[in-house]
C-alpha positions as CSV (number, residue, x, y, z in Angstrom):
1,X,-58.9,-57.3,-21.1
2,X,-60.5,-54.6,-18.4
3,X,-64.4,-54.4,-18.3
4,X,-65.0,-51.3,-20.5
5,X,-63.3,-52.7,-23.5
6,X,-64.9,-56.2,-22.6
7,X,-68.1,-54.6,-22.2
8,X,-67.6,-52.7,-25.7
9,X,-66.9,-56.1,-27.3
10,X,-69.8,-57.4,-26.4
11,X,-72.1,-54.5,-27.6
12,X,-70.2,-54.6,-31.1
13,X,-70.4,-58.6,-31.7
14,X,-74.3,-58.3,-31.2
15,X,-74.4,-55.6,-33.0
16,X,-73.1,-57.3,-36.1
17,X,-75.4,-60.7,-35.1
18,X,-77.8,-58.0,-36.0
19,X,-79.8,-59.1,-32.6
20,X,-79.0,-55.7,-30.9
21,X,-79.8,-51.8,-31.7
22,X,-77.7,-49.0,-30.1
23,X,-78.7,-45.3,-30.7
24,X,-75.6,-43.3,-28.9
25,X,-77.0,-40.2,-27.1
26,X,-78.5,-39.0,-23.4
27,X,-82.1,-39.9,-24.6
28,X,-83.4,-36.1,-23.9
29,X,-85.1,-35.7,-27.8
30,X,-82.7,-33.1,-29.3
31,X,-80.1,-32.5,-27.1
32,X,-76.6,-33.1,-29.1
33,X,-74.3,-30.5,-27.4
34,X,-72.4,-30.4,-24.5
35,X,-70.9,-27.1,-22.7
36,X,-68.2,-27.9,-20.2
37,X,-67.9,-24.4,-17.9
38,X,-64.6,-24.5,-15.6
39,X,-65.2,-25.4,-12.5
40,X,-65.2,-22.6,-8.9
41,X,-62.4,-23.9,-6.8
42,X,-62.9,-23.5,-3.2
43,X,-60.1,-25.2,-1.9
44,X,-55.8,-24.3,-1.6
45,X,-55.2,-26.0,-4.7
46,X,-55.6,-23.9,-7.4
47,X,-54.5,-26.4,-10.2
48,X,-57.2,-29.0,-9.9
49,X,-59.6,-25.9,-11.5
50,X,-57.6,-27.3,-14.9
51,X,-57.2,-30.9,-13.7
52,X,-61.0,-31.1,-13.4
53,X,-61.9,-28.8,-16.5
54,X,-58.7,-31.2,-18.7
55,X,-60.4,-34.3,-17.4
56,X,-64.5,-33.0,-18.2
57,X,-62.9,-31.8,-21.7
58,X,-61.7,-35.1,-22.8
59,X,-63.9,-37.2,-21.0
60,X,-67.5,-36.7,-20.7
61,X,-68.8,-35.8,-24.0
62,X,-68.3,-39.2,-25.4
63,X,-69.4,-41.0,-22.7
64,X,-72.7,-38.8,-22.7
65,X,-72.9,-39.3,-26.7
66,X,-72.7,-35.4,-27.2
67,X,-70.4,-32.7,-29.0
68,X,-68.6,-30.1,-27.2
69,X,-70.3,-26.7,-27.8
70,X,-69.5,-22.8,-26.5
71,X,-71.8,-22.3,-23.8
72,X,-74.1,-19.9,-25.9
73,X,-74.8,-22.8,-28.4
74,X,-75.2,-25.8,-25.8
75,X,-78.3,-27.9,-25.7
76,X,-76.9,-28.6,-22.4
77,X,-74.2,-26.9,-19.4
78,X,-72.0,-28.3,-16.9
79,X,-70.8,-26.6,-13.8
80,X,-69.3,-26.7,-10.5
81,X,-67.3,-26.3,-7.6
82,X,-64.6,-27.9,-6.1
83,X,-65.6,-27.7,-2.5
84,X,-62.8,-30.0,-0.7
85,X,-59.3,-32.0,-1.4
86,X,-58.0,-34.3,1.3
87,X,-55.2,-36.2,1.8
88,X,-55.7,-38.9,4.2
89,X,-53.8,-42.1,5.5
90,X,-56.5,-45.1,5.5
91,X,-53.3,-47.9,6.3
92,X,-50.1,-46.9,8.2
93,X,-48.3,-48.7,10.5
94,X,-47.9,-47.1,14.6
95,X,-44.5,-46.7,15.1
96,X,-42.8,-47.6,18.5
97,X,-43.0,-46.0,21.8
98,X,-41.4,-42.4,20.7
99,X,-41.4,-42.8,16.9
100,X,-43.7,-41.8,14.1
101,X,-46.1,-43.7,12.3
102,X,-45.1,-45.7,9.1
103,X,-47.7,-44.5,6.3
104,X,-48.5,-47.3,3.9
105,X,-50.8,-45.7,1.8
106,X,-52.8,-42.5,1.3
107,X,-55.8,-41.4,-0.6
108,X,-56.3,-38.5,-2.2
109,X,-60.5,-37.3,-1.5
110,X,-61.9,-35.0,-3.7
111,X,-65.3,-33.4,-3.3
112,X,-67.3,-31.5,-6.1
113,X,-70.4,-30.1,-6.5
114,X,-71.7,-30.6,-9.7
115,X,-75.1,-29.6,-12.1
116,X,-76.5,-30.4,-15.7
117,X,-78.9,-27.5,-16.9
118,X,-80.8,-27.9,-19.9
119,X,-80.4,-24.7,-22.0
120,X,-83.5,-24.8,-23.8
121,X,-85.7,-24.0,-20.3
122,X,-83.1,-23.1,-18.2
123,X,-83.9,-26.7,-16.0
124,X,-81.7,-28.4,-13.5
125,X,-81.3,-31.5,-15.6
126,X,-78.6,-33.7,-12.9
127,X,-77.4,-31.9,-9.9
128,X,-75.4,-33.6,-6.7
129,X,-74.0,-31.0,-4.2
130,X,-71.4,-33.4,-2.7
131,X,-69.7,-35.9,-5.1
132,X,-66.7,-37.6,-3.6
133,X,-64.3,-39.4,-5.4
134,X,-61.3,-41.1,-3.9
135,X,-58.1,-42.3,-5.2
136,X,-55.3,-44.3,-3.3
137,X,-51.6,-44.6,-3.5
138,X,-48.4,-46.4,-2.3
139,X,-46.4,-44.0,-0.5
140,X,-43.5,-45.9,-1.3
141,X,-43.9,-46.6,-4.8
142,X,-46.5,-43.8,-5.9
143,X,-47.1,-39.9,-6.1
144,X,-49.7,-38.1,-4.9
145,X,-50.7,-37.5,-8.5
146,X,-51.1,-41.6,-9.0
147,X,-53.9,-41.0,-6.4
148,X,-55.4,-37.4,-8.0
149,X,-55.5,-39.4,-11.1
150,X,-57.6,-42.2,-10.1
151,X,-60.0,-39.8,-8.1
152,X,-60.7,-37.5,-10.9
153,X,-61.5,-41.3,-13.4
154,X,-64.1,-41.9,-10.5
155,X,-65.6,-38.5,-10.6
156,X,-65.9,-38.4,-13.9
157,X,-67.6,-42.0,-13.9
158,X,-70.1,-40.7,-11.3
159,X,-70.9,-37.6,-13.0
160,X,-72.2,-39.8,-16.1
161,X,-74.0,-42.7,-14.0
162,X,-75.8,-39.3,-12.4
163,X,-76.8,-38.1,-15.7
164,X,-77.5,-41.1,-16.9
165,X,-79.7,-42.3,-14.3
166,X,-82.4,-39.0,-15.0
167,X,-81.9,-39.4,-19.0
């Protein structure tokens, strides 16, 4: 059983013990909406704009305990910029005098800036200017988008420990 649906057990059997409260929400008094804005895309690839904005979409509201909202009726915005995409080789073998390396795995780097305003007075609720999230792969046995995948999960997980932490 992975952690988070562990973790989701545990909250719900205490729950019914009736020996633990939950209120879902950010803990700002009022704020219920959510505003997702796509993110500026710096870099070459011009589809993580919609790999980003798909993964936000689906994603963060629930784990922040809010309801998506247009941008004129959010309690609070998110926006961004993709500033960097990477692909590196962490573990490869050297090859022999006159051949290439063998490349054993690669990781996919991803680096965003990100901020949460609050509508309502136009504050910088969460802001980090240089998230980076990183994702591996197999090159034998996996695609690059095995490793894009698992970068944009950790980015998303770091944007709501970030919120989180000021709420």
């Amino acid at each position: 059983m992975g952690l988070r649906r562990w973790a989701g057990a545990v909250v719900l059997a205490a729950g019914l013990a009736g020996c633990y409260s939950f209120q879902a929400g950010t803990g700002l008094t009022g704020v219920e909406t959510i505003a997702i804005l796509p993110f500026d895309n710096t870099t070459t690839r011009l589809e993580l704009t919609q790999d980003v904005q798909d993964i936000l979409l689906r994603e963060l509201p629930g784990s922040l305990g809010l309801r998506l909202a247009g941008e004129d009726q959010a309690d609070v915005v998110v926006r961004g910029r993709i500033t960097s995409y990477d692909l590196v080789a962490p573990n490869y073998r050297p090859g022999q005098q006159g051949q290439a390396a063998e490349v054993l795995q690669r990781q996919v780097v991803l680096t965003v800036g990100v901020e949460i305003l609050n509508m309502r007075d136009r504050t910088v609720l969460w802001q980090s200017n240089a998230l980076r999230a990183q994702g591996e792969y197999l090159e034998a046995t996996e695609t690059e988008d095995t490793g894009k995948a698992e970068a944009l999960e950790t980015l998303i997980q770091q944007i709501v420990d970030g919120a989180q932490s000021n709420w």
